[in-house]
C-alpha atoms as a printed R data frame, in Angstrom:
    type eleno elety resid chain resno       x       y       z
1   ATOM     1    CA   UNK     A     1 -42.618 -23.931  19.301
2   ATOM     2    CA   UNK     A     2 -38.918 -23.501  19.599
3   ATOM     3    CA   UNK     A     3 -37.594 -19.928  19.018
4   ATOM     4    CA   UNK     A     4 -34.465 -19.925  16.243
5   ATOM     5    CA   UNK     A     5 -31.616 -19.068  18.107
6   ATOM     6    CA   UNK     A     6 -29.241 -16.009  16.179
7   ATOM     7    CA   UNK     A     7 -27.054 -18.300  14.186
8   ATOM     8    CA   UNK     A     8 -29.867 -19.848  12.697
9   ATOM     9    CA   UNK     A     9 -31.427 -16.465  11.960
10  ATOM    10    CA   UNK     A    10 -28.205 -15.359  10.428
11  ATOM    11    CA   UNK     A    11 -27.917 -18.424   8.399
12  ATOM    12    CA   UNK     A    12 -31.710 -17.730   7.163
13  ATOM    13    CA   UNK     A    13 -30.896 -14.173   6.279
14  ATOM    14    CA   UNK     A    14 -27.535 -15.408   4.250
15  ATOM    15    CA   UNK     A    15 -29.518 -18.130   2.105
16  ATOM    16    CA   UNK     A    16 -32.647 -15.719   1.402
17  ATOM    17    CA   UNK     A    17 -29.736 -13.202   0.189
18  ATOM    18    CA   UNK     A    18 -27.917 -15.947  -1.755
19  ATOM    19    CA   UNK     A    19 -31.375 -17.382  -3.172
20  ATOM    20    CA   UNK     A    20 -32.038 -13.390  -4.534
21  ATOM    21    CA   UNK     A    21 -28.359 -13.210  -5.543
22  ATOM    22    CA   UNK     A    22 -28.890 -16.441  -8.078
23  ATOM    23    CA   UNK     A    23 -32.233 -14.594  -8.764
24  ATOM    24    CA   UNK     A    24 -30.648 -11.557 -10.080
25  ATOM    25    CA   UNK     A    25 -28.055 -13.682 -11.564
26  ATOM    26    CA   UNK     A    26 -30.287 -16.545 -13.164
27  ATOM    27    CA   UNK     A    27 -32.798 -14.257 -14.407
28  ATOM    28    CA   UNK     A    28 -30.534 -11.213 -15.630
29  ATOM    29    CA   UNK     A    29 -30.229  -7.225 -14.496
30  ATOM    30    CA   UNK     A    30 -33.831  -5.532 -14.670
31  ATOM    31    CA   UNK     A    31 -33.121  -3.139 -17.939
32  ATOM    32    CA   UNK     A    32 -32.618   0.894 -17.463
33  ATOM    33    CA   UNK     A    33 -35.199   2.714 -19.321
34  ATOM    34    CA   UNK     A    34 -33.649   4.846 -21.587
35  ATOM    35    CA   UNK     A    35 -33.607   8.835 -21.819
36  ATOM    36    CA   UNK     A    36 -35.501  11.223 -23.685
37  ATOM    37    CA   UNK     A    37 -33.620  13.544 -25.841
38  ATOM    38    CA   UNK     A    38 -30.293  14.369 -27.786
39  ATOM    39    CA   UNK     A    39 -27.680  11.156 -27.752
40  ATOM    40    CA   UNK     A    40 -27.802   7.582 -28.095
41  ATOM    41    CA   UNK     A    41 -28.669   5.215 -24.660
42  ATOM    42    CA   UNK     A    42 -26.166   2.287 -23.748
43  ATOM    43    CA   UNK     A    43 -27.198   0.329 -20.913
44  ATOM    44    CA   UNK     A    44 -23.814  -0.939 -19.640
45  ATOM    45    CA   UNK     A    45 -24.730  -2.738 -16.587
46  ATOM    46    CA   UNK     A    46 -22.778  -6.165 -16.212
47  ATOM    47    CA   UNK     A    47 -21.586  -8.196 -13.430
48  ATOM    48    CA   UNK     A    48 -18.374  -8.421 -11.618
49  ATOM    49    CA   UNK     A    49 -18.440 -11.687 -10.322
50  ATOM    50    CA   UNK     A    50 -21.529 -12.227  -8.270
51  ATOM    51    CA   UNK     A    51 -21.856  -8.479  -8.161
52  ATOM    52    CA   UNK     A    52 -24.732  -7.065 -10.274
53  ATOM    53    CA   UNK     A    53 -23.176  -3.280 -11.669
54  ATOM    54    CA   UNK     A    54 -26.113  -1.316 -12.955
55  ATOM    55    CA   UNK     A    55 -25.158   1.607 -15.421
56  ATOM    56    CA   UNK     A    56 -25.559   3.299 -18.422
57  ATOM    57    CA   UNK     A    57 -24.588   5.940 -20.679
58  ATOM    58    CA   UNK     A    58 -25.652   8.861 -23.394
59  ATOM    59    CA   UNK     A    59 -23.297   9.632 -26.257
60  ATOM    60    CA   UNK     A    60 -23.199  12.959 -28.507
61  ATOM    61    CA   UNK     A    61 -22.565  13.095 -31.974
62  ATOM    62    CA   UNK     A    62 -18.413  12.655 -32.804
63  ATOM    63    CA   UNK     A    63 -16.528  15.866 -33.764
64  ATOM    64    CA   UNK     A    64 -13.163  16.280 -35.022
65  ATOM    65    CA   UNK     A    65 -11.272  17.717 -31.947
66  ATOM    66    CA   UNK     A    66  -9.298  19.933 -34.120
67  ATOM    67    CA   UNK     A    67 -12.251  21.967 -34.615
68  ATOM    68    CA   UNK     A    68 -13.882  24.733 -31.988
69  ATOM    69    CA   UNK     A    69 -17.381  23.608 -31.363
70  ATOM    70    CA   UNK     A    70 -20.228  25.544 -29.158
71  ATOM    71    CA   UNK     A    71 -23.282  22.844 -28.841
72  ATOM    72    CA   UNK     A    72 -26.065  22.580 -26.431
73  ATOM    73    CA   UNK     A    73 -27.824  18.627 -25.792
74  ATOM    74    CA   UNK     A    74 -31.298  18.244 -23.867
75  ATOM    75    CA   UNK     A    75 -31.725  15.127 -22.192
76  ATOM    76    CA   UNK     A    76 -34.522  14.812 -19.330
77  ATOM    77    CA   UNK     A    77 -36.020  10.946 -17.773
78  ATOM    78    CA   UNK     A    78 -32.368  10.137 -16.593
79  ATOM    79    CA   UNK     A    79 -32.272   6.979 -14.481
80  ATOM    80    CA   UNK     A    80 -31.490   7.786 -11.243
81  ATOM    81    CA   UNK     A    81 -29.503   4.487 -10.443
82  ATOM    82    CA   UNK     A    82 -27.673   4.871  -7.325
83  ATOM    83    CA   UNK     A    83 -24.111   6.045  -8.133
84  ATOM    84    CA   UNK     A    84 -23.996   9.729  -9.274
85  ATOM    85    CA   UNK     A    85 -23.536  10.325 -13.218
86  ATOM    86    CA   UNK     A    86 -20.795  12.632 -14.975
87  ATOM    87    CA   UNK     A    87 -20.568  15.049 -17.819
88  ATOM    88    CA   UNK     A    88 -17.464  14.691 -19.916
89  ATOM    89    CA   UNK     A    89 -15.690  15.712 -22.776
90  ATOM    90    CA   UNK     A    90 -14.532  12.110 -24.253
91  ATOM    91    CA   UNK     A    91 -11.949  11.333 -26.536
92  ATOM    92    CA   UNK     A    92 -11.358   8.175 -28.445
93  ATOM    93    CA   UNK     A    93  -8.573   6.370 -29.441
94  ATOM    94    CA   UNK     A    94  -5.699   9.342 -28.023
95  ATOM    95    CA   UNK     A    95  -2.682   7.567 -26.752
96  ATOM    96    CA   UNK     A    96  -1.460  10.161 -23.704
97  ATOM    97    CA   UNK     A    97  -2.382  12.293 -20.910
98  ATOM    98    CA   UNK     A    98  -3.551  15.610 -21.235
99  ATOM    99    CA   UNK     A    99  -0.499  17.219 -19.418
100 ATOM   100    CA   UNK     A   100   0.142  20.368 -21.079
101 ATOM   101    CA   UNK     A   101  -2.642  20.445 -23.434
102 ATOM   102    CA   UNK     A   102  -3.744  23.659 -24.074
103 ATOM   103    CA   UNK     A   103  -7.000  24.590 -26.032
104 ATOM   104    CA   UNK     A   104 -10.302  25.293 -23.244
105 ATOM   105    CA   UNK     A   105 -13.352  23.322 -21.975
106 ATOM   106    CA   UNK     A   106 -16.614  23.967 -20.390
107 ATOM   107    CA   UNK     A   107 -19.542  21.708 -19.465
108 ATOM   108    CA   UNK     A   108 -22.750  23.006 -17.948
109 ATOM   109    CA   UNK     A   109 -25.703  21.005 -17.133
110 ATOM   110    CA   UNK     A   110 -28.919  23.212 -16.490
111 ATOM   111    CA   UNK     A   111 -31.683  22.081 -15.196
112 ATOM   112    CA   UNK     A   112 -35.300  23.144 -16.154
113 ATOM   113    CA   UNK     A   113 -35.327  26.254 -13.433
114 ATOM   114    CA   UNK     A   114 -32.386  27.747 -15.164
115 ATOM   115    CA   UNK     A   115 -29.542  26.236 -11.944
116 ATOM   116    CA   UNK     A   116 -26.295  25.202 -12.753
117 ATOM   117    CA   UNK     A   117 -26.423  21.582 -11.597
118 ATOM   118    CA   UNK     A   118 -22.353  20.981 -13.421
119 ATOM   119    CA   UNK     A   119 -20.500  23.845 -14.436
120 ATOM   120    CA   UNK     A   120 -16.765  23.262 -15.024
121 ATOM   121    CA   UNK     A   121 -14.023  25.462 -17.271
122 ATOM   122    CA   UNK     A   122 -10.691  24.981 -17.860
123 ATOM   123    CA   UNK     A   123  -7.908  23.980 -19.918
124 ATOM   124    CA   UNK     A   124  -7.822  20.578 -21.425
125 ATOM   125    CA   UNK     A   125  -4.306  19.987 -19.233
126 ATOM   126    CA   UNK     A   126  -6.517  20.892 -16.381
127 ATOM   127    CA   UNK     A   127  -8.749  18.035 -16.667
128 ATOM   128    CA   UNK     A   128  -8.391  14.631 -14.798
129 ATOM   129    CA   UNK     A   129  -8.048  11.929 -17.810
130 ATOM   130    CA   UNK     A   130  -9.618   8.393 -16.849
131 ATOM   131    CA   UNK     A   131  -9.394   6.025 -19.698
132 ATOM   132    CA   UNK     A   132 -11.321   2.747 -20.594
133 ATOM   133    CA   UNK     A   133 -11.769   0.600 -23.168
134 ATOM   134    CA   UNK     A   134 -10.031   3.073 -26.449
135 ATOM   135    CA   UNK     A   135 -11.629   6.208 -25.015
136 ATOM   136    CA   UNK     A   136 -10.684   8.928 -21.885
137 ATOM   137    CA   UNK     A   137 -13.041  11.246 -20.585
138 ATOM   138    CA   UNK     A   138 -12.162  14.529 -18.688
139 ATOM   139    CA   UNK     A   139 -13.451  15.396 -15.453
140 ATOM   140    CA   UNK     A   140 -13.121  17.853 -12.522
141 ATOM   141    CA   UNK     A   141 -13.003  16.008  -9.350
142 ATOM   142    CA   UNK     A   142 -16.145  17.013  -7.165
143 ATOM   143    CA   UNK     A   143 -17.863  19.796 -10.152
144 ATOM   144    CA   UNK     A   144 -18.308  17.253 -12.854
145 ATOM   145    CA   UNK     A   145 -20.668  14.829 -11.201
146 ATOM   146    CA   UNK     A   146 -24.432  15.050 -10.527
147 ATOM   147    CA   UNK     A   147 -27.286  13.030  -9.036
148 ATOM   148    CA   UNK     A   148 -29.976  12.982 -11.643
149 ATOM   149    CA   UNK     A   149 -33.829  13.293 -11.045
150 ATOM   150    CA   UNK     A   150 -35.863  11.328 -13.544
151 ATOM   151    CA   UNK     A   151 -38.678  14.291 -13.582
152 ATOM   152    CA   UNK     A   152 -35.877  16.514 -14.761
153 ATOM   153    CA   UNK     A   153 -35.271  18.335 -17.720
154 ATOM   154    CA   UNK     A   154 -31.518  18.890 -17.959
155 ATOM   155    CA   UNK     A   155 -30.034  21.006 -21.197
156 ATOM   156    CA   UNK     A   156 -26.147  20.267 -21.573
157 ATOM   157    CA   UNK     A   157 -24.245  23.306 -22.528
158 ATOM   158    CA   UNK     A   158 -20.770  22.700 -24.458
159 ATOM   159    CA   UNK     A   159 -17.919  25.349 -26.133
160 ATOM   160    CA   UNK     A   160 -14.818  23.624 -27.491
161 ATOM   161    CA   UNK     A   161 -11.455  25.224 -28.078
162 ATOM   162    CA   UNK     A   162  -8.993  22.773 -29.682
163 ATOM   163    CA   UNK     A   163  -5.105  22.027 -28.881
164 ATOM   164    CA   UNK     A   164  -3.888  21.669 -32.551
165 ATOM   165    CA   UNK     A   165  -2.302  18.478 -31.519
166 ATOM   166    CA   UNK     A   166  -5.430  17.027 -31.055
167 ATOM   167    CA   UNK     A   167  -6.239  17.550 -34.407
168 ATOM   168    CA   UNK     A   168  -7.631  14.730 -36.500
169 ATOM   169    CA   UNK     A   169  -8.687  12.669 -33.295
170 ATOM   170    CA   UNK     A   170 -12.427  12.872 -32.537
171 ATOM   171    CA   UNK     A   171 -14.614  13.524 -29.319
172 ATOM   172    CA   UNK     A   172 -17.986  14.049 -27.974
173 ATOM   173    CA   UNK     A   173 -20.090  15.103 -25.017
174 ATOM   174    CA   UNK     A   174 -20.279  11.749 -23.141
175 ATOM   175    CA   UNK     A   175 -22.697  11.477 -19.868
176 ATOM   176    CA   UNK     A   176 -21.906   8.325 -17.590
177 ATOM   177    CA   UNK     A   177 -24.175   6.771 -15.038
178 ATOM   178    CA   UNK     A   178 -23.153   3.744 -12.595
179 ATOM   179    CA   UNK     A   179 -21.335   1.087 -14.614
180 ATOM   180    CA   UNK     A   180 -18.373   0.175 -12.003
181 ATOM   181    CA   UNK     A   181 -16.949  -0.184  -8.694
């Protein structure tokens, strides 16, 4: 019998990837179980091209951003999909940057032994903005991200000072698994 020569072993490898590639394609993305706890679970995985992005996401209750707010969330049977996940403060439907916002902002995410697995402060002009769709969510580069253990409790701490010219707009604690590139 004739040994395949490396070509042809590279040329198997590349068809048994694009046959599993149609697979995941043909047949859909496997769903993300959802989370126990506070907040409502939106699996956002999609495609980008023939790239299969898995993701998802747990939303808070809205608040109107031009009131203070102290609020703690318990979420626990995260996915743990890969990409690490983020705690944010989001804001829908503000047109701007937060450049010299005032008003203050802190996130914690505890896990079930009482560690600080996020803990970021600051002021709202602080925050990195990254906007989507009609919302932008606030993040600290490096403090506000997380890898999350599916056997894990987690409690989300939140305290809400507003910037009066944020009044009338609304927000909510917004955690963010996965989803893009």
């Amino acid at each position: 019998m004739r040994r395949p020569t490396g070509w042809e072993v590279v040329a198997a490898l590349l068809g048994l990837g694009a046959l599993g590639s149609f697979c995941v394609w043909s047949c859909g993305l496997p769903p993300i179980p959802p989370h126990r706890g506070d907040g409502e679970f939106r699996d956002i995985s999609h495609r980008a091209g023939p790239f299969p992005l898995r993701g998802y996401t747990v939303s808070m209750p809205e608040f109107d951003l031009g009131q203070p707010l102290e609020a703690e969330y318990r979420v626990a049977g995260l996915a743990e999909i890969g990409p690490e996940c983020g705690v944010h403060l989001a804001i829908r439907g503000f047109n701007g940057s937060g450049n010299g916002l005032g008003g203050e902002l802190r996130l914690e995410l505890i896990d079930s032994k009482e560690r600080a697995v996020v803990s970021v402060a600051g002021k709202l002009g602080d925050y990195t903005w990254w906007g989507f769709n009609d919302v932008n969510v606030l993040y600290q580069s490096g403090k506000s991200f997380f890898r999350p253990d599916p056997q894990e409790s987690y409690r989300i701490r939140f305290s809400y000072t507003p910037d009066p010219r944020l009044a009338g707009q609304k927000g909510f604690v917004y955690l963010r698994c996965g989803g893009n590139m």
